[in-house]
N, C-alpha and C positions, 0 to 999 in steps of 0.2 A: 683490511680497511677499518678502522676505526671510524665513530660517530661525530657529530659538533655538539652535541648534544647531553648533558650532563645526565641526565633520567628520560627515561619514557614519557613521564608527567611534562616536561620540559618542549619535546618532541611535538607531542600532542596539541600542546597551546601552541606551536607552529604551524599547526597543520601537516607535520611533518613525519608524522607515527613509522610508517612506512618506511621512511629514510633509518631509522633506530631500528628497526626489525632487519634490514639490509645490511645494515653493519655487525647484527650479531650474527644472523643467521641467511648470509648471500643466497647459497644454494639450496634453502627449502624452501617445497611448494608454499606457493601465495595463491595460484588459484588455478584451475584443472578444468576445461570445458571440452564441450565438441569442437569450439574454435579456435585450441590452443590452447597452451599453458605458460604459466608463469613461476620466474620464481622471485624470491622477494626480492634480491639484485635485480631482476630484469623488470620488473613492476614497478618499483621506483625510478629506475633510470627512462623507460617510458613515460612515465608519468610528470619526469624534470623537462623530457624532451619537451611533451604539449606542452606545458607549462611558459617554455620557452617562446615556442612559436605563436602561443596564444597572444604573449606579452609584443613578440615583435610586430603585431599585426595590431600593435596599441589597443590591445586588451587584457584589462590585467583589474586591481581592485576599483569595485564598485559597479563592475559590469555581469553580466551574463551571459550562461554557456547552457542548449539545451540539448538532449542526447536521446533520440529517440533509436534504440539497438536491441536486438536478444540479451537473454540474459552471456555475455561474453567477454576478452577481457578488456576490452575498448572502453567499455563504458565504467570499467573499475578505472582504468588508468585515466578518463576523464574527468570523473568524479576528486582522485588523488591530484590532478594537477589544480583544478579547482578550489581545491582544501588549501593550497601551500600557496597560489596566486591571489588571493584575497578574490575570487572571484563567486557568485553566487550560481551554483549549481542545482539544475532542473530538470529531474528525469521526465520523459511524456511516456504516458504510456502509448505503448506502439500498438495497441488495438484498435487506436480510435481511428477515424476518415483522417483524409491527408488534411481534410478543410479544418477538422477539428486539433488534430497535429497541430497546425499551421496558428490556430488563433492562439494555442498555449505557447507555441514557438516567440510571438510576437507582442503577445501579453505580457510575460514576460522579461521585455526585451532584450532577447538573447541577442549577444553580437557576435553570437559564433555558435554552430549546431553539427553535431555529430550524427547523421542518420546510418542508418544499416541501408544496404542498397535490397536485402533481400526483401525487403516490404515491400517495394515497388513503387514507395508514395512518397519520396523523398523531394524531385523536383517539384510535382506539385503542392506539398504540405510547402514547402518554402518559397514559393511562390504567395504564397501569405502572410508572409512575413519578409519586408524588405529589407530590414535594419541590421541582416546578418552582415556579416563582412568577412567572416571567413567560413568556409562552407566544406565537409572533410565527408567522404563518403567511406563506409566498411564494410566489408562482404562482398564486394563490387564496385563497376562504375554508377552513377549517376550523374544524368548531365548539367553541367554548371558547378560541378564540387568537382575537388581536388583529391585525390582519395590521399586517406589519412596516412598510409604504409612512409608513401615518397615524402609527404609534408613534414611529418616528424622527423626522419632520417636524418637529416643535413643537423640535426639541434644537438647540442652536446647534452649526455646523458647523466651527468653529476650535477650532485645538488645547488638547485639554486641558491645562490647565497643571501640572498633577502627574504626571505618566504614572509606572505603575510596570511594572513590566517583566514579562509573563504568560509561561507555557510551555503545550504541547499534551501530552495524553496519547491517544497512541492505542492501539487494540484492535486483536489479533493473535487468531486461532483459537484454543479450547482443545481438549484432547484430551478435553476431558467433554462437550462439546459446546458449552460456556460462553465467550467471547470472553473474554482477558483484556487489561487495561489493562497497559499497556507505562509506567510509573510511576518520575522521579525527584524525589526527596525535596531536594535540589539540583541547582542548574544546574551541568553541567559546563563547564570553561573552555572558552571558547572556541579549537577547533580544527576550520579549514576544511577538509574532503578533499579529495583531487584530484578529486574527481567534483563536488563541490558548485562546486571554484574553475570548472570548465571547463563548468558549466549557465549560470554566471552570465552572462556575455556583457556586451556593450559596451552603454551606453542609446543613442550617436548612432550603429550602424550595425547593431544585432538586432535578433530579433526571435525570442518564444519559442512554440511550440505545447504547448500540454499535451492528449496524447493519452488519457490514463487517468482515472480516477477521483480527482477530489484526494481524497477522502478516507484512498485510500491513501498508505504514508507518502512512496515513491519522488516521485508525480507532485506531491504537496506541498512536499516537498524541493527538487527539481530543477525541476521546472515551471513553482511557486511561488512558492515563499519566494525559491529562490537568484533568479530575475531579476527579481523585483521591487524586493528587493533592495539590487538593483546599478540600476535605475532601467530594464531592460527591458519591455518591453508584452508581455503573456501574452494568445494565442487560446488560450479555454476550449474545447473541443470537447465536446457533448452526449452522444456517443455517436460510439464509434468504426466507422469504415469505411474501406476503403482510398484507394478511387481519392478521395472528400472530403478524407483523408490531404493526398493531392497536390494536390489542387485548391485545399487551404488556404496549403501549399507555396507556391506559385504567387502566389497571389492575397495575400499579405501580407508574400512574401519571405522566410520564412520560414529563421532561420540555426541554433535551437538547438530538442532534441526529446528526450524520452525516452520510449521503447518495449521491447515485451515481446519473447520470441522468437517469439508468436504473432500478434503482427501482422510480424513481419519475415516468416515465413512466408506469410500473404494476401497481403502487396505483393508478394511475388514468384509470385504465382497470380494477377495480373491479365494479361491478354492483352501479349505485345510493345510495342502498338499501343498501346494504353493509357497503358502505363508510359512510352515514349517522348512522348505528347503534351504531354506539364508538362514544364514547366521548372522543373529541383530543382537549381539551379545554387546557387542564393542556400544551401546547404544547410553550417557548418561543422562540429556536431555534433551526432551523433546517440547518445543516451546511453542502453546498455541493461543490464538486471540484471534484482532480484527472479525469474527464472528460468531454467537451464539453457538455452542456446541449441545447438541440433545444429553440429557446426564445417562443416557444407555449407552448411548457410541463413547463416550468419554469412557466410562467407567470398564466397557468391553474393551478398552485401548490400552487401559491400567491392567487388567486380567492379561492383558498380552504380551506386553510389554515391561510392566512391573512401574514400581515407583518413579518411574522418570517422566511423566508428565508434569509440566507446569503450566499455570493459565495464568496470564495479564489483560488487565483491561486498560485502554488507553484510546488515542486517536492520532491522526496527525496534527490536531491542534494542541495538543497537550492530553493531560491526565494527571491522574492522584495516584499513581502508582501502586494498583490494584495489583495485587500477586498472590498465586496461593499452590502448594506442592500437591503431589496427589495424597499424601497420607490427609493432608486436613481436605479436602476435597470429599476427600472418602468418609469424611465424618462432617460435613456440610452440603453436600451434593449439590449442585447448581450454582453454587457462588463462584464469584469472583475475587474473593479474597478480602481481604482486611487492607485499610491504608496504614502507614506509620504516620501519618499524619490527616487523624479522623476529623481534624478542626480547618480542614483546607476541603472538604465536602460536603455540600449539603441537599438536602431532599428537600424538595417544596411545592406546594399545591399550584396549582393554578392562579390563586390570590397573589402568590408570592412568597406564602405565611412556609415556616418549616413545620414540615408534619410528623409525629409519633413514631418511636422505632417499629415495623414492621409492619406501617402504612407507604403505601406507593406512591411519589411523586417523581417529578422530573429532576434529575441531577444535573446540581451544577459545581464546577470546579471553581477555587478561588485563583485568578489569573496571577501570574507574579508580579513584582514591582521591577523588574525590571525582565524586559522579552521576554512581556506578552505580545500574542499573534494579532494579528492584521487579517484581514483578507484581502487582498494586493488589488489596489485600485478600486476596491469596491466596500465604499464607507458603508453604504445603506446593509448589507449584508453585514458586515462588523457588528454595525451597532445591534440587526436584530440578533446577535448571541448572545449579547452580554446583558447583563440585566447588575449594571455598577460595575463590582470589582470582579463580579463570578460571573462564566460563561456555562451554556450545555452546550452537549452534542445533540439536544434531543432525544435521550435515553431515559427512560419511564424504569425506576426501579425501586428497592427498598435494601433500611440496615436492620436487620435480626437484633437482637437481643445480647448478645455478643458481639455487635462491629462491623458483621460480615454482610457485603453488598451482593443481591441478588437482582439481574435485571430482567425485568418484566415484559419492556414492552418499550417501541421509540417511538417517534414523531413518524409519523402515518406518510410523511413524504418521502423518505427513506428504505429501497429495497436493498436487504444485503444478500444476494446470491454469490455462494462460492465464494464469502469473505470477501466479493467487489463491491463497492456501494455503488447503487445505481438512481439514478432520481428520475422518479416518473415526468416529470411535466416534458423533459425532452421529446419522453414518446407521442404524450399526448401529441404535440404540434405537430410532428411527422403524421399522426395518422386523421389529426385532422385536415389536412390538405389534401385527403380521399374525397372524391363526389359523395361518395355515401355515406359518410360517417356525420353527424348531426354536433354529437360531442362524444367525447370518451373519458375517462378514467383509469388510471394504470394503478396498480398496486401489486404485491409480492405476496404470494400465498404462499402456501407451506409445501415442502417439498421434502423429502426425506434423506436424499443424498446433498443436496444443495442448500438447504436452511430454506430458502425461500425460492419460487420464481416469477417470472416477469409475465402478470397476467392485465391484460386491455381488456376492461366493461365499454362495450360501444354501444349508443345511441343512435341507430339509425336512422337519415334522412325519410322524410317523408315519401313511400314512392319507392322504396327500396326495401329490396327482401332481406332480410337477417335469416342464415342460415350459414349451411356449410363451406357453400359454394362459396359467400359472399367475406366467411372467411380466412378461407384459403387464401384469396385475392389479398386482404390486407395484410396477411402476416410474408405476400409475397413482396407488397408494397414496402412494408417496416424493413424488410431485408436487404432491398435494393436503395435503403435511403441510413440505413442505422447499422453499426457496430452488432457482431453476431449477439456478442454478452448483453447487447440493450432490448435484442429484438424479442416480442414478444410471443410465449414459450405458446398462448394459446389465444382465442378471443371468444369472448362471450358478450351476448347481448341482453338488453334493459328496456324497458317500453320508456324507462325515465330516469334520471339518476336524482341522487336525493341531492339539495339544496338549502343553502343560506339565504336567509330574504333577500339578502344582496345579490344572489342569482351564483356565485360559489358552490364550487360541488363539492359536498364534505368526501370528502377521500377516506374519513378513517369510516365514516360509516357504510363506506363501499366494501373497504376492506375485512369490514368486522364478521361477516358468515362466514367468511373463509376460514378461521380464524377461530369458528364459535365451538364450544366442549373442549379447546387446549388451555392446559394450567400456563403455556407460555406464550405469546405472544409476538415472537419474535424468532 
């Protein structure tokens, strides 16, 4: 079977990558899970089918598809029909409540949703969202969806012949407790980072493991998109564990990975014994971000593993294309790498003013001229990032003497545990809706396998005992109303929390004893 398709580059600006990897190489793996495998002939020819049926249900470019599934190959093949129908693609993450599912489903406005029936929250999350129209269930039934096996079936599996070329919009935490959509109104030009060229990998000698959730944007990016690609075979992993880690390693030769600093931290909490039994030879890079790494667990990862660490810094809104390998790492410690483009970043006080090399301010990125981000439906949010043509993320850092960015410290509303971003004010609400609770405060303290975790300062009512008992009860309350990853790990109490005249509770100065005698802040 030959291709339509002149080059891969060609392919690509179709949305059509996949189809070019099919034609060269039909019968190698594309992607290997607990729920199946694929090969690149059968990954594209599913991915023409959705495609198809998506279009027959009159959805096609300018509409929305959301896909809340395990990591499995449903949600690669709806991602790819997505790419090649001009349609905009939205993973959820599947941890949240069905009610919270439900408002990114509709936010959105997806006219078509792919759920996993193993979650169990499929009719209800979509019962939130009315504007579906076509409704495909995977792993099971659920009632009022079609399951996806029969729906696609009847569609012819060769490529479409119009493909128009779709984008993804994903959701990032809000500080109201509301996810928002990471949103551009055009595509920006194509430009590869050095973290995307170096996930990619070779198709006749890698092979890639995706250890995280694709629905976040990292293990999509990198895990993903980039070796697929490039015509690599991706192990989906279900759920992360360590020593399975290596034992996937091992067992598929595993050359390309991207991880958190909280699983570098478990792999290096398995016994000697252990760690030495695999063979991680086959291993050339190991791609880590989306969180603060301690420079001990980093540098014990490098002692372990050798020169195949790499760190980027970036977001789902963008980035400067922070990258840095382990040999300069090992001779810079704690950085983030140098930009190629040092005049598209700047450090700036509070004032606004830009401060001194190796003074700390908040970074911000210069937006492009053409697709920069949005936050979808939400101006007031937009405008507070940007400050003119440059946006932050709210990361407090500084540039050395040589270039190299080191971050310091973020916006105090931001908890990163286990490389999730989590935004306190959600929790607050939930647990102020306790009799007892007066007011509270959340914030991320320090934790050693996790970066941080999710700790409530609570203010108890007047007439109410603060103690163990009283506790227990709210972190039983926060559980039975909040996502596990939101619920908080502990509670402790305050006769008062400190305030802004305006009656504001400063959050960072809640956070700051926790926090106090570490060189890092984050």
């Amino acid at each position: 079977m030959g291709s339509a398709y002149r080059s891969l580059e060609e392919a690509q600006a179709a949305g059509m990558a996949i189809a070019w990897h099919a034609a060269l190489r039909p019968d190698q793996l594309a992607i290997a899970s607990r729920f199946g495998d694929r090969t690149f002939a059968e990954l594209n020819a599913r991915a023409n089918r959705l495609a198809r049926l998506l279009r027959r249900h009159g959805i096609g470019a300018g509409d929305a598809i959301a896909v809340v599934t395990r990591n499995r190959p449903e949600f690669v093949e709806a991602y790819l029909a997505a790419l090649r129908a001009g349609i905009r693609f939205t993973p959820v993450n599947w941890h949240l409540t069905a009610e919270e599912s439900g408002y990114v489903i509709d936010n959105c406005e997806a006219r078509a949703v792919v759920y996993d029936a193993s979650l169990g929250t499929g009719a209800e999350a979509v019962g939130h969202a009315a504007g579906c129209r076509l409704r495909l269930a995977v792993g099971g039934a659920i009632s009022g969806f079609e399951a996806y096996e029969g729906a696609i079936a009847p569609e012819s599996g060769a490529d479409i012949e119009d493909p128009v070329r779709g984008s993804q919009m994903l959701y990032t935490s809000g500080t109201t407790g509301r996810p928002k959509g990471v949103y551009r109104a055009q595509t920006p030009p194509v430009q590869r980072s050095a973290a995307a060229t170096v996930a990619a990998g070779d198709p006749a000698t890698d092979r890639c493991l995706c250890t995280g959730p694709a629905y976040h944007a990292a293990p999509l990016a990198f895990n993903v998109t980039a070796p697929l690609n490039a015509g690599v075979g991706v192990v989906l992993m279900d759920k992360w564990d360590p020593e399975e880690t290596l034992r996937l390693i091992e067992q598929y030769g595993i050359t390309h990975t991207h991880m958190v600093a909280t699983m570098f931290h478990r792999l290096l909490q398995l016994p000697e014994a252990v760690r030495a039994g695999y063979d991680l030879s086959s291993l050339k890079v190991v791609l880590h971000g989306a969180a603060p790494c301690p420079v001990h667990v980093k540098a014990a990862m490098i002692e372990w593993l050798g020169p195949v660490v790499y760190e980027y810094y970036a977001a789902t809104e963008g980035g400067n294309n922070y990258f840095i390998d382990s040999p300069t790492w090992l001779a810079k410690p704690g950085s983030v790498g140098r930009t190629p483009t040092p005049e598209n970043t700047r450090i700036l006080d509070d004032a606004g003013n830009p401060v001194a090399p190796g003074a700390t301010g908040t970074i911000y990125f210069r937006a492009p001229e053409i697709g920069r981000f949005e936050y979808f439906k939400s101006p007031e949010k937009t405008s507070g990032t940007y400050r003119g043509d440059w946006f932050t993320l709210g990361d407090m850092g500084y540039v050395d003497s040589d270039g190299y960015l080191f971050l310091t410290g973020r916006n105090a509303e931001t908890i990163i545990s286990g490389g999730v971003n989590i935004y306190p004010q959600e929790i607050d609400s939930v647990l102020l809706q306790h009799p007892a609770v007066q007011d509270v405060c959340t914030v991320g303290v320090p934790n050693e396998e996790w970066g941080e975790e999710v700790r409530s300062v609570v203010q108890v009512r007047p007439g109410a005992a603060a103690g163990a008992e009283l506790a227990e009860d709210l972190l039983a309350f926060a559980r039975a109303r909040l996502p596990g990853f939101k619920t908080p790990r502990a509670i402790d109490f305050v006769t008062d929390l400190p305030r802004l005249p305006s009656g504001k509770i400063q959050r960072r100065l809640v956070r700051e004893p926790y926090w106090k005698g570490r060189d890092r802040q984050i």
